[in-house]
N, CA, C and O atoms as a Maestro MAE file, in Angstrom:
{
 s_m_m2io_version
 :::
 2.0.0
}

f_m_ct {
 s_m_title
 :::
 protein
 m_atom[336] {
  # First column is atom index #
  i_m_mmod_type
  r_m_x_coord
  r_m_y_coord
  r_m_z_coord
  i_m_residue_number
  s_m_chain_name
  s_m_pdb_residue_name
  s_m_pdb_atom_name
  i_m_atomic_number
  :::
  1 25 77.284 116.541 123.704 1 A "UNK " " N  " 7
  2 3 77.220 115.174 124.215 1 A "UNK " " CA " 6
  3 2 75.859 114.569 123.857 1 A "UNK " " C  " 6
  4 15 74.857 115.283 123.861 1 A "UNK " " O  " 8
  5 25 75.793 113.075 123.500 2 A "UNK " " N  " 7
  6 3 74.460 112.552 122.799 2 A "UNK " " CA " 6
  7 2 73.465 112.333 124.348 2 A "UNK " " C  " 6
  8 15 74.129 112.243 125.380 2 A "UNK " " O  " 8
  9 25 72.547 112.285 124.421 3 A "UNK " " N  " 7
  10 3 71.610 112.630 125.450 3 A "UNK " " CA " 6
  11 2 70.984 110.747 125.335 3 A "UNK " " C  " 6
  12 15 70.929 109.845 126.170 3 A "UNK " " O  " 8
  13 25 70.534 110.855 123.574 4 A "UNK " " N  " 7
  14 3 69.747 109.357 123.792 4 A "UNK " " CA " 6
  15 2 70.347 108.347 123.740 4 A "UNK " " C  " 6
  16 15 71.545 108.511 123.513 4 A "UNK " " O  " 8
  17 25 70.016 107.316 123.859 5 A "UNK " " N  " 7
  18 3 70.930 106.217 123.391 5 A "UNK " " CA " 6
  19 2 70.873 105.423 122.464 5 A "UNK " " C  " 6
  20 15 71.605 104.446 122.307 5 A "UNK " " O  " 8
  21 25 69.746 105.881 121.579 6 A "UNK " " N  " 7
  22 3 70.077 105.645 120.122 6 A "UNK " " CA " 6
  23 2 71.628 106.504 119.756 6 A "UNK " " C  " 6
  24 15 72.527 105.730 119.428 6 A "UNK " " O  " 8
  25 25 71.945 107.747 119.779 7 A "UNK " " N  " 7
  26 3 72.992 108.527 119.833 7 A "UNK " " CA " 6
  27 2 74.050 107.897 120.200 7 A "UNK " " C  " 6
  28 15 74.961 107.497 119.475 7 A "UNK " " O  " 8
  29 25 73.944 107.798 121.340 8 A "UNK " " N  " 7
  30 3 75.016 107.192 121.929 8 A "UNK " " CA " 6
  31 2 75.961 105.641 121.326 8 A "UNK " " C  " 6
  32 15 77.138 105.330 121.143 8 A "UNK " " O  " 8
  33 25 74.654 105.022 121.191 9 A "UNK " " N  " 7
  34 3 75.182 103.854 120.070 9 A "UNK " " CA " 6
  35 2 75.895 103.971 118.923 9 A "UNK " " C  " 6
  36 15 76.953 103.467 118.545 9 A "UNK " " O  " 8
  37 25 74.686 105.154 118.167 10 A "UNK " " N  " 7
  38 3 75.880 105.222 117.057 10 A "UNK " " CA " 6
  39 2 76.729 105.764 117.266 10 A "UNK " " C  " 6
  40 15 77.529 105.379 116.413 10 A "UNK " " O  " 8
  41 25 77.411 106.790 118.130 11 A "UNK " " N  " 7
  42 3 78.806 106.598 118.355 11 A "UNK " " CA " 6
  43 2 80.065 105.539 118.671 11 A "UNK " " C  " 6
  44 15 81.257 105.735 118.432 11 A "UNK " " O  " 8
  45 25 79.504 104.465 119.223 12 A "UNK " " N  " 7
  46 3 80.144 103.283 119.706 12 A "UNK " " CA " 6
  47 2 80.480 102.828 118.228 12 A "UNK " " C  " 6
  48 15 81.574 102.731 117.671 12 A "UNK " " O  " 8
  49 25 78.842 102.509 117.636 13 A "UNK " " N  " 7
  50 3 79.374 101.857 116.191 13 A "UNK " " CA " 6
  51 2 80.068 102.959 115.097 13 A "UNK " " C  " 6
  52 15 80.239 102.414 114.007 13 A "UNK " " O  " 8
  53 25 80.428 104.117 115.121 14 A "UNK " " N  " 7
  54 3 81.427 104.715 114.302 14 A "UNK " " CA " 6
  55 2 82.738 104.522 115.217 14 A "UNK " " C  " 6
  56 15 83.588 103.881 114.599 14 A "UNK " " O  " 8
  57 25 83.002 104.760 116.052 15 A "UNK " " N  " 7
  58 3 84.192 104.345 116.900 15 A "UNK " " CA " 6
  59 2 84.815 102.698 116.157 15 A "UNK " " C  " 6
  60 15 85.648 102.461 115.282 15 A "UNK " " O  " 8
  61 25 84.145 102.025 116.808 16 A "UNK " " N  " 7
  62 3 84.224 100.645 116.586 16 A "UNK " " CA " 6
  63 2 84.857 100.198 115.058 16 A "UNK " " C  " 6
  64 15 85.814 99.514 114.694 16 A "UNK " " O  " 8
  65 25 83.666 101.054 114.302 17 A "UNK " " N  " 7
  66 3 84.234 100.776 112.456 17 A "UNK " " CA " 6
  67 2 85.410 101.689 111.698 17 A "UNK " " C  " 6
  68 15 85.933 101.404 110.621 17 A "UNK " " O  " 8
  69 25 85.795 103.250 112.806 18 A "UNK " " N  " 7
  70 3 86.642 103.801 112.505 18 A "UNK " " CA " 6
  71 2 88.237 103.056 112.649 18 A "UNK " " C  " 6
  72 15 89.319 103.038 112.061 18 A "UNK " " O  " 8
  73 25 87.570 102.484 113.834 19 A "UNK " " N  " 7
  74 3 89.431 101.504 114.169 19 A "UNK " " CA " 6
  75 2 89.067 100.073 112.869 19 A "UNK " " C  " 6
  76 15 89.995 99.518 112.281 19 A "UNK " " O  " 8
  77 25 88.051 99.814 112.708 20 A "UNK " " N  " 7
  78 3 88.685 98.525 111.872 20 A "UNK " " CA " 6
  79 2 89.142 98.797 110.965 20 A "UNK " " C  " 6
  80 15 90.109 98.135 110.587 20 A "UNK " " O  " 8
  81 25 88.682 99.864 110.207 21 A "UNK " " N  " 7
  82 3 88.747 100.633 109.099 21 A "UNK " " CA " 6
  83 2 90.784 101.181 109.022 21 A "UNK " " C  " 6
  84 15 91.781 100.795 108.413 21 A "UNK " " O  " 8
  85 25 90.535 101.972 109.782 22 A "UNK " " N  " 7
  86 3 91.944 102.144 110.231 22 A "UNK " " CA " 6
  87 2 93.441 100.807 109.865 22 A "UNK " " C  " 6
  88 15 94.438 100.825 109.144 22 A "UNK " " O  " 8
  89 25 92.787 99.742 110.888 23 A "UNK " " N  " 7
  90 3 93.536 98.552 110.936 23 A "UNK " " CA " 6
  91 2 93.881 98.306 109.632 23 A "UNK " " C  " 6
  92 15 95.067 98.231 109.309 23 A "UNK " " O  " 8
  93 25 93.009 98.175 108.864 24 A "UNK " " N  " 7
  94 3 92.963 97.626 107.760 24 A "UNK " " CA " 6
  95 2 93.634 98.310 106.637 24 A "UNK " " C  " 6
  96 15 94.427 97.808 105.840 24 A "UNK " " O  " 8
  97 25 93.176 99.608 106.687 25 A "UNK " " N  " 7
  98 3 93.787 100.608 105.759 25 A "UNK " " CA " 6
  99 2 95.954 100.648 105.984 25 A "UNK " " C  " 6
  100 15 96.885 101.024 105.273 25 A "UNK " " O  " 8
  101 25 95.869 100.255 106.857 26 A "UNK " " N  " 7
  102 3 97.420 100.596 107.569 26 A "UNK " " CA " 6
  103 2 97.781 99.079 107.563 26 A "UNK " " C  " 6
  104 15 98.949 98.926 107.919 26 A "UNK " " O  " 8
  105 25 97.110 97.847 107.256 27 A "UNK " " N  " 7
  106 3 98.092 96.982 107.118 27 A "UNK " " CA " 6
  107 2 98.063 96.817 105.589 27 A "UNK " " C  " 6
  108 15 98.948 96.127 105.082 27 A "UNK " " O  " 8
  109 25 97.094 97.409 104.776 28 A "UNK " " N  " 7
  110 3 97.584 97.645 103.397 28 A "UNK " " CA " 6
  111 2 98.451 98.230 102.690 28 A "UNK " " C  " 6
  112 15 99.138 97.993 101.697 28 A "UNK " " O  " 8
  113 25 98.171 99.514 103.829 29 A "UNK " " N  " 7
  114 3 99.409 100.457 102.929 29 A "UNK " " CA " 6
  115 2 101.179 99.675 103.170 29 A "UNK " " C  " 6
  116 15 102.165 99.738 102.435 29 A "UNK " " O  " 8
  117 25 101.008 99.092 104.290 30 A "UNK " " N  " 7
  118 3 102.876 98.454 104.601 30 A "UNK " " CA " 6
  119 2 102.574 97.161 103.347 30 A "UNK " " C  " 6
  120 15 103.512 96.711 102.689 30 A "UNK " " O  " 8
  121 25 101.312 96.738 103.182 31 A "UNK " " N  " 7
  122 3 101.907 95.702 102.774 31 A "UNK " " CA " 6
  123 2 101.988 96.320 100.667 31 A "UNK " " C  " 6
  124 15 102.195 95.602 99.688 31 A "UNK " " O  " 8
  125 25 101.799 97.420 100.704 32 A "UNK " " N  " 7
  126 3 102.256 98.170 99.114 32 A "UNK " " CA " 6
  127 2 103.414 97.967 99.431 32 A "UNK " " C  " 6
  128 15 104.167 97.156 98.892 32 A "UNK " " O  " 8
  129 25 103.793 99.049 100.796 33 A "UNK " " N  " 7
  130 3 105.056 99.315 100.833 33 A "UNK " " CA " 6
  131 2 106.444 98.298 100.647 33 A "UNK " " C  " 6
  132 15 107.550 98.469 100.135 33 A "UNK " " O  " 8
  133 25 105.741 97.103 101.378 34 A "UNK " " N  " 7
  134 3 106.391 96.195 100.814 34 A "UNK " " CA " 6
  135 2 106.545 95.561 100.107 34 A "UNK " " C  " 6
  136 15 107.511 94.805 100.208 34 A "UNK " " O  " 8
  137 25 105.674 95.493 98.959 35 A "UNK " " N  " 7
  138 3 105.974 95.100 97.650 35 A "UNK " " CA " 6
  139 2 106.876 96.124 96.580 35 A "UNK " " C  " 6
  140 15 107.738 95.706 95.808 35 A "UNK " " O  " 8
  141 25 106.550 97.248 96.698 36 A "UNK " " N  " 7
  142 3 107.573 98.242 96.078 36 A "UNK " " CA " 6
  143 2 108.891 97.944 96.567 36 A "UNK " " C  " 6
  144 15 109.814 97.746 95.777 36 A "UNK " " O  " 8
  145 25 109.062 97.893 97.944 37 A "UNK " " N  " 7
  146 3 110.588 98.123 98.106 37 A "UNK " " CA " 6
  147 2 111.127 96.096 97.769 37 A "UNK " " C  " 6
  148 15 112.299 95.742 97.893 37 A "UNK " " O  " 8
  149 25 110.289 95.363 97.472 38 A "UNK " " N  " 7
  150 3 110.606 93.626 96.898 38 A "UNK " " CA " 6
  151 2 111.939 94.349 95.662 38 A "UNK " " C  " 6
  152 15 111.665 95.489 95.286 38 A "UNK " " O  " 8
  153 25 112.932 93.893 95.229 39 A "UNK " " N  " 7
  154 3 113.544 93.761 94.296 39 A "UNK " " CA " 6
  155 2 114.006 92.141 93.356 39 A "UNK " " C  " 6
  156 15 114.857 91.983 92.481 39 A "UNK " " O  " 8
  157 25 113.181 91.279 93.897 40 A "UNK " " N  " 7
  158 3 113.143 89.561 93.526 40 A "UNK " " CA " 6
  159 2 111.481 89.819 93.045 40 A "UNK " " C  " 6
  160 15 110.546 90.298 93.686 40 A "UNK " " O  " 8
  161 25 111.558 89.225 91.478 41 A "UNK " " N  " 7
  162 3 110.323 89.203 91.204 41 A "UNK " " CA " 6
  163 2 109.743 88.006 91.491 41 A "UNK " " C  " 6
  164 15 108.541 88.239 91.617 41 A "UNK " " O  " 8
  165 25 109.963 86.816 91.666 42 A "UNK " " N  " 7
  166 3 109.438 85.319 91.716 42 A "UNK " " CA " 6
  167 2 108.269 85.807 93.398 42 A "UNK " " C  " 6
  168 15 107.136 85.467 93.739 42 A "UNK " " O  " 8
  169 25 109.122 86.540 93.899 43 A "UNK " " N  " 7
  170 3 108.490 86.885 95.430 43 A "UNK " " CA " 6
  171 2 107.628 87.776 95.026 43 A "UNK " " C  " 6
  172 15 106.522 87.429 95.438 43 A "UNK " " O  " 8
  173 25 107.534 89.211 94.148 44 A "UNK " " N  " 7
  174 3 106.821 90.060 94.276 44 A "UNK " " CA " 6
  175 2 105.677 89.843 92.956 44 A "UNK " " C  " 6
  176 15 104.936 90.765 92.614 44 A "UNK " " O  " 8
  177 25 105.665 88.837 92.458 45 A "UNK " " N  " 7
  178 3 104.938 87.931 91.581 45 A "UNK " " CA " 6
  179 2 103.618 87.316 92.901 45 A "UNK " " C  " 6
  180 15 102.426 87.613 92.976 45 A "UNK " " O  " 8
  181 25 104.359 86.496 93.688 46 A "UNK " " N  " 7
  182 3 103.618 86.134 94.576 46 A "UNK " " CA " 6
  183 2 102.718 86.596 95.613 46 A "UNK " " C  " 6
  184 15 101.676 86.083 96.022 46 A "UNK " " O  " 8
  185 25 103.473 87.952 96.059 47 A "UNK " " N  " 7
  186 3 102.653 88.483 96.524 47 A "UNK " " CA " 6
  187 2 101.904 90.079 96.049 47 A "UNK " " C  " 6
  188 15 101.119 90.878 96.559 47 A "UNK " " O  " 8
  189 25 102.487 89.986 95.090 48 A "UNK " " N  " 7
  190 3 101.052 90.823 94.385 48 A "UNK " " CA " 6
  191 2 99.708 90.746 94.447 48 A "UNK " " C  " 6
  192 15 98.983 91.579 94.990 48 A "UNK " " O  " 8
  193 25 99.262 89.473 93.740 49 A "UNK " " N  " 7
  194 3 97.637 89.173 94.489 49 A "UNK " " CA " 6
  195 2 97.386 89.150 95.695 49 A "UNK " " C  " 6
  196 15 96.170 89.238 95.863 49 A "UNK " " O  " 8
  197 25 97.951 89.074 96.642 50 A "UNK " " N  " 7
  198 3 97.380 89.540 97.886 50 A "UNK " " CA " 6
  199 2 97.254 90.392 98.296 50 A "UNK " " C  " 6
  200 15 96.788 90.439 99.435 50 A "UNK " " O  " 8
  201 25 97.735 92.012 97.332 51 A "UNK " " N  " 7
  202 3 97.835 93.003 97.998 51 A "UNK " " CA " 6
  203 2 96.480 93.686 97.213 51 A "UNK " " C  " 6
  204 15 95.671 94.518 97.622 51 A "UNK " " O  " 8
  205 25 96.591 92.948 95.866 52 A "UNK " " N  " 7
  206 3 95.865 93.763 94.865 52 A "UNK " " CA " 6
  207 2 93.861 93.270 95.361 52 A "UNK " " C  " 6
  208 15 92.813 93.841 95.057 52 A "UNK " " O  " 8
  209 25 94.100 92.116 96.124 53 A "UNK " " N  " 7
  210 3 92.901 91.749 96.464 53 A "UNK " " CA " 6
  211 2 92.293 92.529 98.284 53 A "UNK " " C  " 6
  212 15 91.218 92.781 98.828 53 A "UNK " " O  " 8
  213 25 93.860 92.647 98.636 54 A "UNK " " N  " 7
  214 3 93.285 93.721 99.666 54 A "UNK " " CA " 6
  215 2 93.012 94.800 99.041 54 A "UNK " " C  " 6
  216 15 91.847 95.156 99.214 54 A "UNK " " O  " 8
  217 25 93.526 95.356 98.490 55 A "UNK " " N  " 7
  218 3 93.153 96.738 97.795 55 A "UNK " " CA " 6
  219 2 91.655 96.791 97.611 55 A "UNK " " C  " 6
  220 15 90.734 97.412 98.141 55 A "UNK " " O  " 8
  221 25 91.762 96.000 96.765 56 A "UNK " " N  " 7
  222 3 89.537 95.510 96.136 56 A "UNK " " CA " 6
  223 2 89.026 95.222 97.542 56 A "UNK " " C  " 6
  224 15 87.912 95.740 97.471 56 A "UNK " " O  " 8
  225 25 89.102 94.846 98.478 57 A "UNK " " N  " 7
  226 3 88.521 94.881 99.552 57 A "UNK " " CA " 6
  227 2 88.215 95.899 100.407 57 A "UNK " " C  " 6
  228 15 87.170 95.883 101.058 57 A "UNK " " O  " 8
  229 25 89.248 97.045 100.495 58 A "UNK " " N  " 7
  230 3 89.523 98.165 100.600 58 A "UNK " " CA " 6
  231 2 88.459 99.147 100.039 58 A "UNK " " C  " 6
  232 15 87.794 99.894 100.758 58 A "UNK " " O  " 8
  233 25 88.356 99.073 98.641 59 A "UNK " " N  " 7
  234 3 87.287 99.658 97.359 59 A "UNK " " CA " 6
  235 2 86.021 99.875 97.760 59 A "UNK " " C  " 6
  236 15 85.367 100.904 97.927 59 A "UNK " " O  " 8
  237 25 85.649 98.038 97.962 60 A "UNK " " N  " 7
  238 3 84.775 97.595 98.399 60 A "UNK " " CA " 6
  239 2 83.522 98.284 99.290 60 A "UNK " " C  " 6
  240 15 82.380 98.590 98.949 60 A "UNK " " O  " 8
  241 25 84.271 98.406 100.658 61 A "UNK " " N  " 7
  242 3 83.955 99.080 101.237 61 A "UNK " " CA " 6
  243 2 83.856 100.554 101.580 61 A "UNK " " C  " 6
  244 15 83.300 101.013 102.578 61 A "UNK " " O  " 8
  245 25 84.346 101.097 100.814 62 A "UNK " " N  " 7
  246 3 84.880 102.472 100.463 62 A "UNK " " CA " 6
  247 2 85.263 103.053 101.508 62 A "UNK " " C  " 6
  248 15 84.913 104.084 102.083 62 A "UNK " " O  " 8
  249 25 86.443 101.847 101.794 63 A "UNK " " N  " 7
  250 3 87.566 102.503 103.017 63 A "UNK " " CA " 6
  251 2 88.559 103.910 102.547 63 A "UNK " " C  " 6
  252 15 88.910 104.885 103.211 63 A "UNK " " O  " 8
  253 25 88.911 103.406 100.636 64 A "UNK " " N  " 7
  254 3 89.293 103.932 99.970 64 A "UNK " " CA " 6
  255 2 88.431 104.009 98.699 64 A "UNK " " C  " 6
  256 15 87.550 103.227 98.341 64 A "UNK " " O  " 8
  257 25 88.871 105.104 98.107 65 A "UNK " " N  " 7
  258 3 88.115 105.288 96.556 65 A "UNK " " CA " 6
  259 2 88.481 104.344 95.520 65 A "UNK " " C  " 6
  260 15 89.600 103.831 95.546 65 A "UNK " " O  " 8
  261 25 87.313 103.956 94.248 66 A "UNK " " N  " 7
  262 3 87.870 102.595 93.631 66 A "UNK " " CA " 6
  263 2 88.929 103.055 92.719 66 A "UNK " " C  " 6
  264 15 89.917 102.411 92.364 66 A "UNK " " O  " 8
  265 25 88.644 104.084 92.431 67 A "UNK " " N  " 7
  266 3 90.006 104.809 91.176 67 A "UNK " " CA " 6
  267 2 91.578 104.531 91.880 67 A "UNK " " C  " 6
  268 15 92.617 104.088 91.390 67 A "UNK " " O  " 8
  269 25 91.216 105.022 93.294 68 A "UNK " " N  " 7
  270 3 92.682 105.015 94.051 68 A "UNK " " CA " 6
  271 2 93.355 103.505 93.931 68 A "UNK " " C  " 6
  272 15 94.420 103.144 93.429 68 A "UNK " " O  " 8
  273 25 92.483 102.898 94.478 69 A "UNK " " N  " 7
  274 3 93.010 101.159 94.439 69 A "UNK " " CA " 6
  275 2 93.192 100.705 92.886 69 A "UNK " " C  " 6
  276 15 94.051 99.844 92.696 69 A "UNK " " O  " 8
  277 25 92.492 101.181 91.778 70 A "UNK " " N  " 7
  278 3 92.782 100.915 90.710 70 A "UNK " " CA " 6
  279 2 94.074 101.246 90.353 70 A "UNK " " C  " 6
  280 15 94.867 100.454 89.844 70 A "UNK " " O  " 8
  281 25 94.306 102.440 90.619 71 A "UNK " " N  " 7
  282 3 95.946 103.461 90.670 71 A "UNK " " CA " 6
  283 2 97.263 102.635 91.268 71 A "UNK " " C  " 6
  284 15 98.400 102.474 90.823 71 A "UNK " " O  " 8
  285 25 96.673 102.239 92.334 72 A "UNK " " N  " 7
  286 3 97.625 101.785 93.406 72 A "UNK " " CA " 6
  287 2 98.100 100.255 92.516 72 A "UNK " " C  " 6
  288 15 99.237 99.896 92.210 72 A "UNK " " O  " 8
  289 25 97.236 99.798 92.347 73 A "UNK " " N  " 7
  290 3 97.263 97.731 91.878 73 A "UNK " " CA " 6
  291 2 97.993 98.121 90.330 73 A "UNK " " C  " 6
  292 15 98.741 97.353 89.725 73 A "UNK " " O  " 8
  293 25 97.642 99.303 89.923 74 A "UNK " " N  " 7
  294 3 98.594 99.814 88.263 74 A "UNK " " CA " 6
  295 2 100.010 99.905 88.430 74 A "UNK " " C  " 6
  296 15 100.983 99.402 87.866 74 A "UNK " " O  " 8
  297 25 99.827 100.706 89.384 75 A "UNK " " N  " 7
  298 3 101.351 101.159 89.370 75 A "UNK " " CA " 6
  299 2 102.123 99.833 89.631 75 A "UNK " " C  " 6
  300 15 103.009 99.382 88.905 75 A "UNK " " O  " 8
  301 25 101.537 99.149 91.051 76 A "UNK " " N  " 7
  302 3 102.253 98.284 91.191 76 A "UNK " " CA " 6
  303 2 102.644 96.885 90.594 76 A "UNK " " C  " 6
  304 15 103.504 96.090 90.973 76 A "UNK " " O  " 8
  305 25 101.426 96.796 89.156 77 A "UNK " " N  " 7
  306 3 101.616 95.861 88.137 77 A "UNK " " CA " 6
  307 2 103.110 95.953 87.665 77 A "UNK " " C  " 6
  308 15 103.940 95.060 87.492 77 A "UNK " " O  " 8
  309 25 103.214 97.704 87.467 78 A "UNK " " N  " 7
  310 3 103.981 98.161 86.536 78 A "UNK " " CA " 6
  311 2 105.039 97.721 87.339 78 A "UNK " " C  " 6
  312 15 106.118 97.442 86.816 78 A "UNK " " O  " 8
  313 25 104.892 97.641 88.337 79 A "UNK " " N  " 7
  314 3 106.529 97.394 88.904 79 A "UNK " " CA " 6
  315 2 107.030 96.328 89.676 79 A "UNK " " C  " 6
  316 15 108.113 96.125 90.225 79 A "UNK " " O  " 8
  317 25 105.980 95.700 89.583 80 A "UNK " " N  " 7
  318 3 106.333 94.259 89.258 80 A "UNK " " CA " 6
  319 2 106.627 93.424 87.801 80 A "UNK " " C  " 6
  320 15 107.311 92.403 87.735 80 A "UNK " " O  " 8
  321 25 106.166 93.880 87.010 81 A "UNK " " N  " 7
  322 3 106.519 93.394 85.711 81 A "UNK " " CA " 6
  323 2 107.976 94.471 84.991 81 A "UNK " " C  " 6
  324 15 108.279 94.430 83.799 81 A "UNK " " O  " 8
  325 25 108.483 95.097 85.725 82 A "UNK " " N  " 7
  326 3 109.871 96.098 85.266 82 A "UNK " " CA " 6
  327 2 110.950 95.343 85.961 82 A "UNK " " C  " 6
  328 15 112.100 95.436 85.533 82 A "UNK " " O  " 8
  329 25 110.577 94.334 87.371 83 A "UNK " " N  " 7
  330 3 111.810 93.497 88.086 83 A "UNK " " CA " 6
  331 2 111.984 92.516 87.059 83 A "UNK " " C  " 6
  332 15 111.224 92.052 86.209 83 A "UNK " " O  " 8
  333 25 113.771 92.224 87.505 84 A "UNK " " N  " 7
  334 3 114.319 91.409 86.293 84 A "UNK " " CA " 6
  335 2 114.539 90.119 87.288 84 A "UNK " " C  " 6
  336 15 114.998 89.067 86.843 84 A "UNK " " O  " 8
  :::
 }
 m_bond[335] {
  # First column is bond index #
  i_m_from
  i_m_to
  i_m_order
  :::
  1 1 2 1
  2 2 3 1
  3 3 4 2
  4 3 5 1
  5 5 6 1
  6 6 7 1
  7 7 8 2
  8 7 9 1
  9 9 10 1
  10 10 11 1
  11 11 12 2
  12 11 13 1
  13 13 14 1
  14 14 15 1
  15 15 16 2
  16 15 17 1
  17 17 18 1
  18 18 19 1
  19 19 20 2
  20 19 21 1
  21 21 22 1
  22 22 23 1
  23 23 24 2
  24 23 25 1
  25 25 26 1
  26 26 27 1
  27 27 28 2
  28 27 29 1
  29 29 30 1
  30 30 31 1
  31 31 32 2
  32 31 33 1
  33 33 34 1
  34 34 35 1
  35 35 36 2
  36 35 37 1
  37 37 38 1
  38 38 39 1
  39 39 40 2
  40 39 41 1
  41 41 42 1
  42 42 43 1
  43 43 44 2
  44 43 45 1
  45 45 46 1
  46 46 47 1
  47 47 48 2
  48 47 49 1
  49 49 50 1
  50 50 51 1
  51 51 52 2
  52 51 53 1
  53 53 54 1
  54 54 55 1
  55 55 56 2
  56 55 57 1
  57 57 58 1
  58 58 59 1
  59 59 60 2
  60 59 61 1
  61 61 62 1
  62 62 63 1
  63 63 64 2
  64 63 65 1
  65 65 66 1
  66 66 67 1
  67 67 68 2
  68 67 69 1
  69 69 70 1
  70 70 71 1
  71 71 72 2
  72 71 73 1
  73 73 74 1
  74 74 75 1
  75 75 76 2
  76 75 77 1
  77 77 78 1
  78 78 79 1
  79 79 80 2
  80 79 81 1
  81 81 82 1
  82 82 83 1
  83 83 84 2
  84 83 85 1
  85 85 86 1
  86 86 87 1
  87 87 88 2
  88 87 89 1
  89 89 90 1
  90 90 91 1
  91 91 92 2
  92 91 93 1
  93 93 94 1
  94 94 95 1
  95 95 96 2
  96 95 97 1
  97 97 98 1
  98 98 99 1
  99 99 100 2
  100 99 101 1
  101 101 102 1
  102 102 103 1
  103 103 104 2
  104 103 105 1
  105 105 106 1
  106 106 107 1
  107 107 108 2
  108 107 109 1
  109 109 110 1
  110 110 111 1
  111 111 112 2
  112 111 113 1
  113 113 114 1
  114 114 115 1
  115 115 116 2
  116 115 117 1
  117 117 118 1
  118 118 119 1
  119 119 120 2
  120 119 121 1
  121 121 122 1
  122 122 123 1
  123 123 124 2
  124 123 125 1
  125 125 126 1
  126 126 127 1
  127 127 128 2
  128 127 129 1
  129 129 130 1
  130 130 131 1
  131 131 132 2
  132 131 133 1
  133 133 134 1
  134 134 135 1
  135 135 136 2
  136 135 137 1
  137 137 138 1
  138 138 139 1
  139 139 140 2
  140 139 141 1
  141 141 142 1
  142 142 143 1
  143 143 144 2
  144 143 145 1
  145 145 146 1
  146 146 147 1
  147 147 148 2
  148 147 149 1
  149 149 150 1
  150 150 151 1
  151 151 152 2
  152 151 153 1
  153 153 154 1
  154 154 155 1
  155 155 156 2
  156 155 157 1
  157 157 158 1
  158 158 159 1
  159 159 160 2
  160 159 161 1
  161 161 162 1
  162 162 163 1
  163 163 164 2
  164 163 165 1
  165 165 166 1
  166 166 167 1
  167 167 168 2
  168 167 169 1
  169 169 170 1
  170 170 171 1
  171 171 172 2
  172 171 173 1
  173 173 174 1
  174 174 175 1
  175 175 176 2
  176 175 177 1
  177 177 178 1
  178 178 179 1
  179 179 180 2
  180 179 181 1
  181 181 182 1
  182 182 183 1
  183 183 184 2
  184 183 185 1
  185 185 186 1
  186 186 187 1
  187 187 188 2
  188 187 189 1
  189 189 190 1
  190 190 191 1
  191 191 192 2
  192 191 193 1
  193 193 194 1
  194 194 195 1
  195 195 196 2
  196 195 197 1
  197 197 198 1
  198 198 199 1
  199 199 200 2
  200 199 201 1
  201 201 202 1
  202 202 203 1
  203 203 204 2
  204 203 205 1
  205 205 206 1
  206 206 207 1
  207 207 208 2
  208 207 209 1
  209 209 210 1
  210 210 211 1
  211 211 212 2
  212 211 213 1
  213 213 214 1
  214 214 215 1
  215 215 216 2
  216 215 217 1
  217 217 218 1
  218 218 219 1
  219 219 220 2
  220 219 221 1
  221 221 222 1
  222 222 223 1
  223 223 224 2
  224 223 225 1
  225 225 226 1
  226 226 227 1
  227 227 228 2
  228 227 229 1
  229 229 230 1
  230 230 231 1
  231 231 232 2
  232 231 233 1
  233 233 234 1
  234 234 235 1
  235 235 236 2
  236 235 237 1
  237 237 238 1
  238 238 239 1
  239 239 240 2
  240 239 241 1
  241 241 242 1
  242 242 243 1
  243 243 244 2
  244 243 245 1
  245 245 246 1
  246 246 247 1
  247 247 248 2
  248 247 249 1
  249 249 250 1
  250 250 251 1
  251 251 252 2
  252 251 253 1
  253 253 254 1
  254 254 255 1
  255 255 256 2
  256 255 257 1
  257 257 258 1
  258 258 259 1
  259 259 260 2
  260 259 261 1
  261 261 262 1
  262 262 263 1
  263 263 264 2
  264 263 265 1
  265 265 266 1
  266 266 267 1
  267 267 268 2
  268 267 269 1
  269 269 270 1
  270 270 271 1
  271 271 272 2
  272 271 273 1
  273 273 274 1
  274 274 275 1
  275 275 276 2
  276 275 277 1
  277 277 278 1
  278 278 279 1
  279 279 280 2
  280 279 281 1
  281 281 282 1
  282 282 283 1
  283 283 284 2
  284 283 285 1
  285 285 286 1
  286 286 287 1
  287 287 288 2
  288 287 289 1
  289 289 290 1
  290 290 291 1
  291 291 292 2
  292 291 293 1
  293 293 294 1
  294 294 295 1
  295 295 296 2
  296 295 297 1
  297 297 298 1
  298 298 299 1
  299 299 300 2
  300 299 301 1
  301 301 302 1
  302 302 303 1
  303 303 304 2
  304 303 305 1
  305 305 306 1
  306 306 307 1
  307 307 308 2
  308 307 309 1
  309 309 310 1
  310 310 311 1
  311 311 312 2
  312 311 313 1
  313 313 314 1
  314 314 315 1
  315 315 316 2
  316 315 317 1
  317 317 318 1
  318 318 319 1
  319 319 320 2
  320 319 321 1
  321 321 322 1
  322 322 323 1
  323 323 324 2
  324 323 325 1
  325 325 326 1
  326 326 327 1
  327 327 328 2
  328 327 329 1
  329 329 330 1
  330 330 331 1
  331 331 332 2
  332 331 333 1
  333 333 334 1
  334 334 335 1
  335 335 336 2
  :::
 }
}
């Protein structure tokens, strides 16, 4: 248990940034998920950049690794440009 309260703080602030972190990471991943399972490209055209710019935001902060989000925004180029 942290004794000072310098200690103690920074536990609050890893707490605090673990849930935003969290939030964030988990409304990205549904919103992949929902672009993969899109089968209308005019829609998954549209919302591609919003996912691919959460992703880079994601990076950013190195919620996630930049290779991963690079991976992730590839694949899902790829499969958005394979809908007919």
């Amino acid at each position: 248990m942290a004794h000072h309260q310098s200690a103690k703080k920074k536990i609050r602030q890893i707490e605090a940034r673990r849930l935003h972190n969290k939030f964030y990471a988990r409304t990205t991943r549904n919103a992949v998920r929902a672009l993969r399972a899109m089968s209308v490209k005019s829609e998954a055209e549209t919302m591609f950049p919003k996912v691919a710019k959460m992703l880079d935001k994601l990076a950013k902060t190195n919620v996630i690794h930049a290779n991963k989000a690079a991976n992730l925004k590839s694949s899902l180029a790829k499969h958005v440009n394979q809908l007919s």
